[in-house]
C-alpha positions in Angstrom: 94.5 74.5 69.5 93.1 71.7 72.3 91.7 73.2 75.2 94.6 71.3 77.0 97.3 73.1 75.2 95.3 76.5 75.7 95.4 76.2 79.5 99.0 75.1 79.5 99.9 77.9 77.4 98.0 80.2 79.5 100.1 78.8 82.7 102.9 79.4 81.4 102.6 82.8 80.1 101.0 83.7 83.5 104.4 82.4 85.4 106.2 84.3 82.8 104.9 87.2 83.5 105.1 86.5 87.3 108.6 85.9 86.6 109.5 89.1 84.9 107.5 91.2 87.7 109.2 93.1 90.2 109.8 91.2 93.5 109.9 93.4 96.9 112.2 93.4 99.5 111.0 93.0 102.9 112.5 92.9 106.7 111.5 92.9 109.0 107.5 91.7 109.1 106.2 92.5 112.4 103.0 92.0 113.7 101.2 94.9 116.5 98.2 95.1 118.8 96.3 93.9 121.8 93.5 91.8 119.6 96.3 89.1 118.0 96.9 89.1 122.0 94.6 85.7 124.1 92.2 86.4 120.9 89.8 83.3 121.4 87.9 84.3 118.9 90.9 83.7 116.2 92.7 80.8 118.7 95.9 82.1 117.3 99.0 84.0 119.4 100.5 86.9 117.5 103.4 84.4 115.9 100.6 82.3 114.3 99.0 85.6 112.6 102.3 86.4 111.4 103.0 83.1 110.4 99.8 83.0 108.2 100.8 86.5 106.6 104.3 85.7 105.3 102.6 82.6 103.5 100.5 85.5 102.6 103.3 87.5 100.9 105.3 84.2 99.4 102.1 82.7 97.8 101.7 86.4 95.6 105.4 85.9 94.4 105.4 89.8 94.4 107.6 89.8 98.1 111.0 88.2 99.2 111.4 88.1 102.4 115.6 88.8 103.2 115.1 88.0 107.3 118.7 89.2 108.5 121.1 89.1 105.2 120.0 92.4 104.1 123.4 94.4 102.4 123.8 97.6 102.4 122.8 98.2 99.0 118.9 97.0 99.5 116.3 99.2 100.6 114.0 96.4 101.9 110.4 97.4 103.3 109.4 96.9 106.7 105.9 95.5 107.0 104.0 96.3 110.8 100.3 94.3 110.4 97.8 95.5 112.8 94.5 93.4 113.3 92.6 96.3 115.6 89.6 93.9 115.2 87.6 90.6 114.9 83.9 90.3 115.9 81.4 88.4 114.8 78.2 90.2 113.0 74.3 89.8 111.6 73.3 91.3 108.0 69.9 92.3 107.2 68.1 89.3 105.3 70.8 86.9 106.7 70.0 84.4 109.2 73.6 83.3 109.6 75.7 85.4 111.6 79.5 86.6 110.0 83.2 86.3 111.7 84.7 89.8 110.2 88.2 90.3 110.7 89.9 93.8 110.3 93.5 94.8 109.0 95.9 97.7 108.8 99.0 97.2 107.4 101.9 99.9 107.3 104.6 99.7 104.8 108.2 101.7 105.4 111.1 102.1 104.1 113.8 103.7 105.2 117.6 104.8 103.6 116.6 107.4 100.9 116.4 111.2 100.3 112.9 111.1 102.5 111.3 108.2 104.3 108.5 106.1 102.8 105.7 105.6 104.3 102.2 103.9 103.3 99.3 102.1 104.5 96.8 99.7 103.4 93.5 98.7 105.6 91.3 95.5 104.7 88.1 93.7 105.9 87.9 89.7 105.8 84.8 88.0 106.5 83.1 85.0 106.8 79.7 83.1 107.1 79.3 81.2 110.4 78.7 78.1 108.8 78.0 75.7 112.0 76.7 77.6 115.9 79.8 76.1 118.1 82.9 77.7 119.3 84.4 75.5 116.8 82.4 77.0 114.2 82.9 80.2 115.1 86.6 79.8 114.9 87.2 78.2 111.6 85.0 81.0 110.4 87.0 83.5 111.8 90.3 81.9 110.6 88.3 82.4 107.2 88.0 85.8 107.5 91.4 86.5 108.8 92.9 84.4 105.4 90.5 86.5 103.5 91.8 90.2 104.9 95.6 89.1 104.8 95.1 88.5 101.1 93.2 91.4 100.4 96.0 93.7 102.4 98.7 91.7 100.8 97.1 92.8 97.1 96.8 96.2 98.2 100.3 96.1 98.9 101.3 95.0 96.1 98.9 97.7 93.9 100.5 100.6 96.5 104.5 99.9 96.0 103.3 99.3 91.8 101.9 102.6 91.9 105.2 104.0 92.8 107.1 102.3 90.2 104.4 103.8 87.5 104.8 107.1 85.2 102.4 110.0 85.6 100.9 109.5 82.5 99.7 105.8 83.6 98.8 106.6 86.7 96.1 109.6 85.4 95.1 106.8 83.2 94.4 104.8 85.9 92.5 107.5 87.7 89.5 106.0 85.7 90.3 102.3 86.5 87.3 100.0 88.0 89.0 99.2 90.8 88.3 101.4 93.4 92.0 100.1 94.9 93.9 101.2 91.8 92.2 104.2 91.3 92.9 104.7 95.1 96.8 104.2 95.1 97.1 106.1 91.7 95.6 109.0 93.7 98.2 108.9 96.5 100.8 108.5 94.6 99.9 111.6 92.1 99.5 113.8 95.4 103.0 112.6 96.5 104.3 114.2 93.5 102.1 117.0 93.4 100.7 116.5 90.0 98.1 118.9 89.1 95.5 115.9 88.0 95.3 114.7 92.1 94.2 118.0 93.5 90.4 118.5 91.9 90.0 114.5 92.7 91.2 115.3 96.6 88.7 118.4 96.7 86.0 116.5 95.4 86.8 114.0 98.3 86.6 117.0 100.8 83.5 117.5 99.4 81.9 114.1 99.5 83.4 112.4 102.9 82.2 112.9 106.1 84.9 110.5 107.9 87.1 112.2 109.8 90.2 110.2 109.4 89.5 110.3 105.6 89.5 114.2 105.9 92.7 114.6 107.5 94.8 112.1 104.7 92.9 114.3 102.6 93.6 117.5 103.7 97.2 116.6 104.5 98.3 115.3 100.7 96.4 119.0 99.7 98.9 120.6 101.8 101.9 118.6 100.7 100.7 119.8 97.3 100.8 123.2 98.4 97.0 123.0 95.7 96.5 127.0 96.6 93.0 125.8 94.6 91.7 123.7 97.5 92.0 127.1 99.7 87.8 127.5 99.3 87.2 124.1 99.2 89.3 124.0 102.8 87.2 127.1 103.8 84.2 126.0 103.3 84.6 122.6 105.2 85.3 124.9 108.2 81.5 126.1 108.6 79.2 123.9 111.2 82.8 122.0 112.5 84.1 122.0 115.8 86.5 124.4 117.0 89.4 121.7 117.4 88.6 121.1 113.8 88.6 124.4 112.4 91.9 124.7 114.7 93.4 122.1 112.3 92.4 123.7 109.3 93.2 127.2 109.9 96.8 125.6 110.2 96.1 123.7 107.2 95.5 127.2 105.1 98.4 128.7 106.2 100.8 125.9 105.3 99.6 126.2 101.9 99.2 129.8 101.6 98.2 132.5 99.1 96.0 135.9 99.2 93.4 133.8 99.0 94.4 131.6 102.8 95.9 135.2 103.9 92.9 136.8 104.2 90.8 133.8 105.4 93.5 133.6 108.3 93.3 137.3 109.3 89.3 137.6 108.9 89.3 134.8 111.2 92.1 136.0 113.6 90.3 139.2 113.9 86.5 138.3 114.0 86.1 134.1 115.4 83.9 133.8 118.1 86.2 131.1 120.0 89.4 132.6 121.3 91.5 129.3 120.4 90.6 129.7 117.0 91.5 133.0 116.7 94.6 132.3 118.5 95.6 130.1 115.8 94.7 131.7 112.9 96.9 134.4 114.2 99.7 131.8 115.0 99.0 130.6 110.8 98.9 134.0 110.0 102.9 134.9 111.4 103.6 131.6 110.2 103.0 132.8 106.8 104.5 136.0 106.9 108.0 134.5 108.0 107.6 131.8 105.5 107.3 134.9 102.8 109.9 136.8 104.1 112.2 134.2 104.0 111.4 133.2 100.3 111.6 136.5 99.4 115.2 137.1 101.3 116.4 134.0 99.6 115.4 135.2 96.1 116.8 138.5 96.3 120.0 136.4 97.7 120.1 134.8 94.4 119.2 137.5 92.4 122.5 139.3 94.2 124.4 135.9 93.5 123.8 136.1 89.7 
């Protein structure tokens, strides 16, 4: 076959395939924060930014935006960007500077048995190619193109995830993308599949970011993973109190002998009285918790 006819084929398979992929509902797209705000850095108000990411989401062919004819019968997303940053950075072994451009975006959806909600962060950047404001500015219009497509992609990857079975999602637990293996994670924890919890605990392990520790520690408890109790027990020792605060609650939501006696060692021994105080609040947590799920089985038992 002529190379021609190879890369038409190829084209048209690749729109085929577009074609046949699932396309997203989305309304409203909103765009939050102070930086999109007199940014001269990005010489854009916040309708210009939100401008540039709608192109964003048309040009993957993934989204379709419904603006106000939404029936009752969609469950479109809602889409809140948030740029908490652009600045303009050195490298080491660089002599050109870099415009970097930061991006959160939050995806909800509403309508359901439980609300849905996600979110995707991203870092454009780009060289300073010429030392003038205007310079400046077209790189930083660079990096902001460059971050909207990499948060649109991740969008795309997170609402794919959900659509996925268990079986290829732990398959994809191996993937060499960091982003797939990422949103196969989260979306394993949100269903509480065994495979996500020695992956998060390893995580609690390895990271020492803070925000990273609390998503962390929060899908364990979702998961109820009574197996991250001495991984969770351990990441208490050399933290501060309002830490160990947070994860004294953390134990008890998930539970077990194992969290039960953690919470009463601590309520009766801690050194800080706040900490005590709330492994003690944990602790009668638990309890009740029990007693109810005890009261409702024997309920049922009586039923049956």
């Amino acid at each position: 076959m002529k190379p021609a006819l190879v890369l038409a084929f190829c084209a048209v398979l690749l729109g085929a395939c577009r074609s046949q992929a699932p396309r997203y509902p989305v309304s409203p797209v909103d765009v939050s924060g102070a930086t999109v705000k007199d940014n001269a850095l990005l010489g854009l108000a916040p309708e210009g930014v939100a401008t540039l990411f709608t192109q964003s989401l048309k040009s993957s062919g993934r989204f379709e935006l419904k603006g106000d004819e939404v029936t009752k019968d969609v469950r479109p997303w809602r889409l809140t960007l948030d740029v908490p940053f652009t600045r303009e950075v050195l490298k080491d072994g660089d002599p050109r500077s870099f415009a970097e451009v930061g991006a959160n975006l939050v995806l909800e959806r509403f309508g359901g048995e439980l609300p849905q909600h996600y979110e995707v962060v991203g870092l454009g950047e780009a060289p300073v190619m010429e030392d003038s404001p205007a310079g400046r500015q077209a790189a930083m219009r660079a990096a902001l193109d460059a971050v909207l497509k990499q948060v649109t992609d991740s969008a795309v990857m997170q609402l794919n995830a959900l659509e996925r079975t268990d079986d290829v999602l732990v398959q994809e637990l191996r993937a060499d993308d960091a982003r797939l293996r990422e949103f196969a994670l989260r979306t394993l924890a949100e269903r509480q599949h065994p495979a996500a919890a020695p992956l998060l605990i390893e995580r609690l392990k390895e990271s020492s970011d803070g925000d990273v520790l609390r998503k962390t520690i929060g899908a364990l408890v979702e998961m109820k993973a009574r197996v991250a109790v001495p991984a969770l027990i351990d990441l208490a020792r050399g933290k501060d109190n309002g830490f160990v605060q947070e994860l004294v609650f953390a134990v008890g939501e998930i539970g077990g002998p194992e969290a039960e006696a953690y919470l009463y060692t601590v309520a009766q021994g801690h050194d800080a009285p706040a900490v005590q105080a709330a492994a003690q609040q944990a602790l009668e947590t638990l309890y009740a918790s029990r007693k109810h799920i005890t009261a409702e089985a024997r309920g049922r038992d009586h039923a049956d």
